[in-house]
C-alpha positions as CSV (number, residue, x, y, z in Angstrom):
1,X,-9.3,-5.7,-12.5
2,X,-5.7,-4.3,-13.6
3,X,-3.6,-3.9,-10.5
4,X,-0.9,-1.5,-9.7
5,X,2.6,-3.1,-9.5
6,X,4.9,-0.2,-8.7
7,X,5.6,1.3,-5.0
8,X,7.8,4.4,-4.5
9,X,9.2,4.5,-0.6
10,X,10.6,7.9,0.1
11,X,14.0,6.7,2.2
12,X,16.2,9.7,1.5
13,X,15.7,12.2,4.4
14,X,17.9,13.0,7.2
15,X,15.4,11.4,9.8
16,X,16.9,14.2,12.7
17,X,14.0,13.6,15.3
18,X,15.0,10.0,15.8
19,X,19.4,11.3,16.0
20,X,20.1,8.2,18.5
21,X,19.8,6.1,15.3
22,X,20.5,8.5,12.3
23,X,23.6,9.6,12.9
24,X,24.9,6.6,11.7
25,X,22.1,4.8,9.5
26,X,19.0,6.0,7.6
27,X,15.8,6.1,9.5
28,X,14.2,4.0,7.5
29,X,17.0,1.1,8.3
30,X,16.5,1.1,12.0
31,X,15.5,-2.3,13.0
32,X,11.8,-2.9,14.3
33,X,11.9,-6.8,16.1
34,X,14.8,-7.3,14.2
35,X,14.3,-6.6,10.6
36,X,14.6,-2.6,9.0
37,X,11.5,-0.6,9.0
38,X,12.0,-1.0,5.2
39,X,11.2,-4.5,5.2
40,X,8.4,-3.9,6.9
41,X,6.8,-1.3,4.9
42,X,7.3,-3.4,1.7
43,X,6.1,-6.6,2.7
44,X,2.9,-4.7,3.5
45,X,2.6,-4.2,-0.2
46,X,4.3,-7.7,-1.7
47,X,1.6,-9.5,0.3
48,X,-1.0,-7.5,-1.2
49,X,0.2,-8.6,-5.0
50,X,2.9,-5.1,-5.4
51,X,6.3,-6.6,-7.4
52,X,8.4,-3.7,-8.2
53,X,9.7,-1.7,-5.6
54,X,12.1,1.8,-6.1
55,X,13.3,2.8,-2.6
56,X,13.8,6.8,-3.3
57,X,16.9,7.0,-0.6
58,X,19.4,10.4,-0.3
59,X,20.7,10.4,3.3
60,X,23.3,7.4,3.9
61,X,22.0,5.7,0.5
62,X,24.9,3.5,0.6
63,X,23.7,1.8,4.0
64,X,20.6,1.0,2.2
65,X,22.6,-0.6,-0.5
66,X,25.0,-2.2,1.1
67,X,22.1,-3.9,3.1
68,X,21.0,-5.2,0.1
69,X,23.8,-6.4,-1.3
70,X,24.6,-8.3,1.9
71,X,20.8,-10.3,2.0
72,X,19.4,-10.4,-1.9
73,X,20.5,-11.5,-5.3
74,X,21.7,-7.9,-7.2
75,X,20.4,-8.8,-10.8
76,X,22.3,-5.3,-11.7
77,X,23.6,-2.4,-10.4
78,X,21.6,-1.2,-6.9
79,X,18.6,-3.7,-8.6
80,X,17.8,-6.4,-6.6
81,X,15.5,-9.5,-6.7
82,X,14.3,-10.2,-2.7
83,X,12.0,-13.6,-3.5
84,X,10.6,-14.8,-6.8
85,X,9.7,-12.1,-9.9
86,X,9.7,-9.6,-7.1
87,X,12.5,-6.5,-6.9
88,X,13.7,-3.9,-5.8
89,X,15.3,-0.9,-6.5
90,X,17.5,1.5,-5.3
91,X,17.7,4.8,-7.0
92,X,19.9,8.0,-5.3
93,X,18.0,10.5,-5.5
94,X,20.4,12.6,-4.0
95,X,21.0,14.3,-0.4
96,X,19.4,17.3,-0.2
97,X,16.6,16.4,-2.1
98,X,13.2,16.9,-1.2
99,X,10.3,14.5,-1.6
100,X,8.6,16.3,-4.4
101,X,12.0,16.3,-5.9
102,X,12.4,12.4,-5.3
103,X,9.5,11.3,-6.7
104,X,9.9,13.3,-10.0
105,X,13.3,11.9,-10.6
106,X,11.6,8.4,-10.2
107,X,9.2,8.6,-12.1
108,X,11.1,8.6,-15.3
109,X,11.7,4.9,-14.4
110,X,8.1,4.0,-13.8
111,X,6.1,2.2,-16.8
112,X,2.7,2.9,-15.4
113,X,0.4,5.5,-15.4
114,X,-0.5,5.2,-11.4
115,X,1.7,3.9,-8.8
116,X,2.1,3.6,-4.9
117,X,3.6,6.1,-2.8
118,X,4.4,5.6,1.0
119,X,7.3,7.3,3.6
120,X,9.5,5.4,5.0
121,X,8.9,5.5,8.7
122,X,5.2,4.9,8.9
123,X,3.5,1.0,8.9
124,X,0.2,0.7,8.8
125,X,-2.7,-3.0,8.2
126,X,-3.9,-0.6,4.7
127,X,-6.2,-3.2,2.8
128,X,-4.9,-1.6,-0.8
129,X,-8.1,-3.2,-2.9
130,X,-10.1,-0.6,-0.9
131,X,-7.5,2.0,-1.7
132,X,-7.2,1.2,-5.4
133,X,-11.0,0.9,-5.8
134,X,-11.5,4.4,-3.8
135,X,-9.0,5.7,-6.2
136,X,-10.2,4.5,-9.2
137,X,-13.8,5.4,-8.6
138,X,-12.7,8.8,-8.0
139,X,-10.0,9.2,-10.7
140,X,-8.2,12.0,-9.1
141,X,-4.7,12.7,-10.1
142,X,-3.8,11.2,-6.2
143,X,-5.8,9.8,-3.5
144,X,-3.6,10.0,0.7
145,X,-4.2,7.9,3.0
146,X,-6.0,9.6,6.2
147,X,-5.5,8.4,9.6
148,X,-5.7,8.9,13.2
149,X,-3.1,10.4,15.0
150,X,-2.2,8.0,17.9
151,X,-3.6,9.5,20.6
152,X,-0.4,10.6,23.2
153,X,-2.3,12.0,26.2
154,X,-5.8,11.1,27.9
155,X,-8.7,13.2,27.5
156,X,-10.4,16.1,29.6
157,X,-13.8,17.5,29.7
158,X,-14.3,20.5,31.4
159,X,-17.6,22.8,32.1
160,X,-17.6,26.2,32.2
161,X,-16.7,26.4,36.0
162,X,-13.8,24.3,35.2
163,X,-15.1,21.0,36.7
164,X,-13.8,17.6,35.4
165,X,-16.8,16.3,33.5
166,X,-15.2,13.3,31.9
167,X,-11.8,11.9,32.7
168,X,-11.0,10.4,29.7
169,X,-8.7,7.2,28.4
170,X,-6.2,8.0,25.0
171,X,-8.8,8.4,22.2
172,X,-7.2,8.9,18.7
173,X,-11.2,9.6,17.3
174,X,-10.6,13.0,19.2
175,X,-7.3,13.7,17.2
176,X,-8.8,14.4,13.7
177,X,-6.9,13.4,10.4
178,X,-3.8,13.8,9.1
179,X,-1.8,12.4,6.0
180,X,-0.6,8.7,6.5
181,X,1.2,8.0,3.4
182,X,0.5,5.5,1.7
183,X,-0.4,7.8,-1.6
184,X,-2.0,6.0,-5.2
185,X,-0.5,9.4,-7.4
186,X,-0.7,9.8,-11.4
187,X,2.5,10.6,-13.3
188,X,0.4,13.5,-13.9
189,X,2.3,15.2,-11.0
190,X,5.1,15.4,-12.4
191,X,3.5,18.5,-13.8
192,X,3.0,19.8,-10.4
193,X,6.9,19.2,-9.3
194,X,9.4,22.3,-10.6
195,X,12.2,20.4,-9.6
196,X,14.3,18.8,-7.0
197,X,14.1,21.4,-4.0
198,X,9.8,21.0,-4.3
199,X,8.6,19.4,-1.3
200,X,5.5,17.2,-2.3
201,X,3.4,18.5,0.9
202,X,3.7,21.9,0.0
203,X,3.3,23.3,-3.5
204,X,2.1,20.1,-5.4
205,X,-0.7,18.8,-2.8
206,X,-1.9,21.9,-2.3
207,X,-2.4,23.2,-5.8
208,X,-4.5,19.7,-6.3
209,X,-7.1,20.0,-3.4
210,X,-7.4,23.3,-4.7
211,X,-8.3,21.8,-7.7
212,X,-10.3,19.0,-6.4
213,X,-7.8,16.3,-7.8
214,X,-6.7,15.0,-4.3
215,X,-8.6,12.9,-2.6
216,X,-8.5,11.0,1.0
217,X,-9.2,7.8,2.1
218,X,-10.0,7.6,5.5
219,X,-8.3,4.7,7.1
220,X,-9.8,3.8,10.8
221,X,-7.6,0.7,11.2
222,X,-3.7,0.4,12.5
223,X,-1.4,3.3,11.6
224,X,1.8,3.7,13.4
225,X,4.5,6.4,12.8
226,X,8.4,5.5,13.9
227,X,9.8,8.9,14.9
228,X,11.4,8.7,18.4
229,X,12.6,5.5,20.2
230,X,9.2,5.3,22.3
231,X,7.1,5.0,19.3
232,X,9.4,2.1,17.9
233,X,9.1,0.6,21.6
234,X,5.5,0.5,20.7
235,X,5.7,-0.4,17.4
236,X,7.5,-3.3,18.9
237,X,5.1,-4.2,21.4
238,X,2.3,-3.8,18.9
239,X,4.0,-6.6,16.5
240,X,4.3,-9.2,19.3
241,X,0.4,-8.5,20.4
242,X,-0.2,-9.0,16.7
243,X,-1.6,-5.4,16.0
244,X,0.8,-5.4,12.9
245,X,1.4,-8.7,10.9
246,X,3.1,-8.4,8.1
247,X,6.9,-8.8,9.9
248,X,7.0,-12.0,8.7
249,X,6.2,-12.0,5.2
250,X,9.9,-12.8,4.0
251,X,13.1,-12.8,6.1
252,X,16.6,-12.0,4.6
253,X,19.7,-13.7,5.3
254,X,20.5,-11.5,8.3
């Protein structure tokens, strides 16, 4: 079975929720146990068999480069080789840019059909053989990856005379679904991208569910956003109870 190479990480936002860290770097540099959440989301896929990496960055780019530059071999300009026949690059897509905009100027780079799309601020234990096969047995222009909100607050049942029924623990079943990332998209979408101020979410996702070219693949295992301090705390605690365990994949000089 023919595998998908290619991963896109969207890296280019302002990251204003998390302002303790992003006025200075790029959300997805911040350090999780020591390493940038960057590293983290792409040894999920090089462990999995991914070699080519374009990290889609805008906000603070040159952090993201300069890191880089400071830990890899730079085979050319803002392309670097991180461990054997596997690379990365780093392509500015510009600021202001939004995500639909991102991926449309990348894609002009890609050389396959299908590729791997994730955000930047999200890890998750995604087993991507169940994802491609889902996919591929679908053949939808993209297939999301749909997860569990972790659960923030404990759970209440009440009867009608407002009597505590059930005192509940955090239960993330309870939460429903929502869009995890960690995208397999066509380069059909480009067709579904105007230009750089289309945000994926909006205009291009929607028109394909409406068309019943977007698919989900429901994902019941770990899933962990990084938006505010506490959740890295977690993230962090999650890692050394080994919830999460791809930290260790490769380590860079620093």
């Amino acid at each position: 079975m023919k595998k998908i190479k290619t991963a896109l990480i969207l890296a280019g936002g302002r990251g204003t929720r998390f302002s303790e860290y992003t006025k200075t770097i790029p959300k997805p540099m911040i350090k999780a146990k020591g390493k940038p959440l960057l590293l983290h989301i792409i040894n999920i896929y090089k462990s999995q068999g991914v070699s080519n990496f374009s990290i889609l960055s805008g906000y603070k780019s040159e952090f993201i480069e300069n890191y880089f530059k400071d830990n890899f071999n730079e085979v050319s300009k803002n392309h670097f080789e991180i461990s054997e026949n596997v690379f990365v690059n780093i392509l500015n897509t510009g600021i202001d840019t939004m995500t639909g905009g991102r991926i449309k100027q990348a894609i002009e780079k890609i050389h396959e059909e299908n590729f791997y799309l994730t955000y930047g601020d999200g890890v998750s234990n995604i087993n991507l053989e169940e994802l491609y096969n889902f996919h591929f047995k679908n053949e939808t222009v993209a297939t999301l990856t749909a997860v569990r909100p972790p659960a923030r607050f404990g759970s209440l049942d009440l009867n009608s005379d407002n009597y505590v029924e059930n005192f509940g623990e955090k239960n993330s079943a309870k939460e429903g679904w929502i869009n995890g990332g960690f995208f397999i998209i066509n380069k059909a979408i480009k067709d579904y991208i105007i230009d750089d101020m289309t945000l994926l979410e909006r205009e291009p996702l929607q028109k394909l569910s409406i068309e019943r070219q977007l698919k989900a693949f429901k994902h019941d295992g770990y899933w962990r956003p990084v938006d505010t301090i506490r959740e890295l705390e977690i993230l962090e605690k999650e890692m050394d109870n080994n919830f999460f365990n791809y930290y260790d994949a490769f380590n860079p000089k620093v």
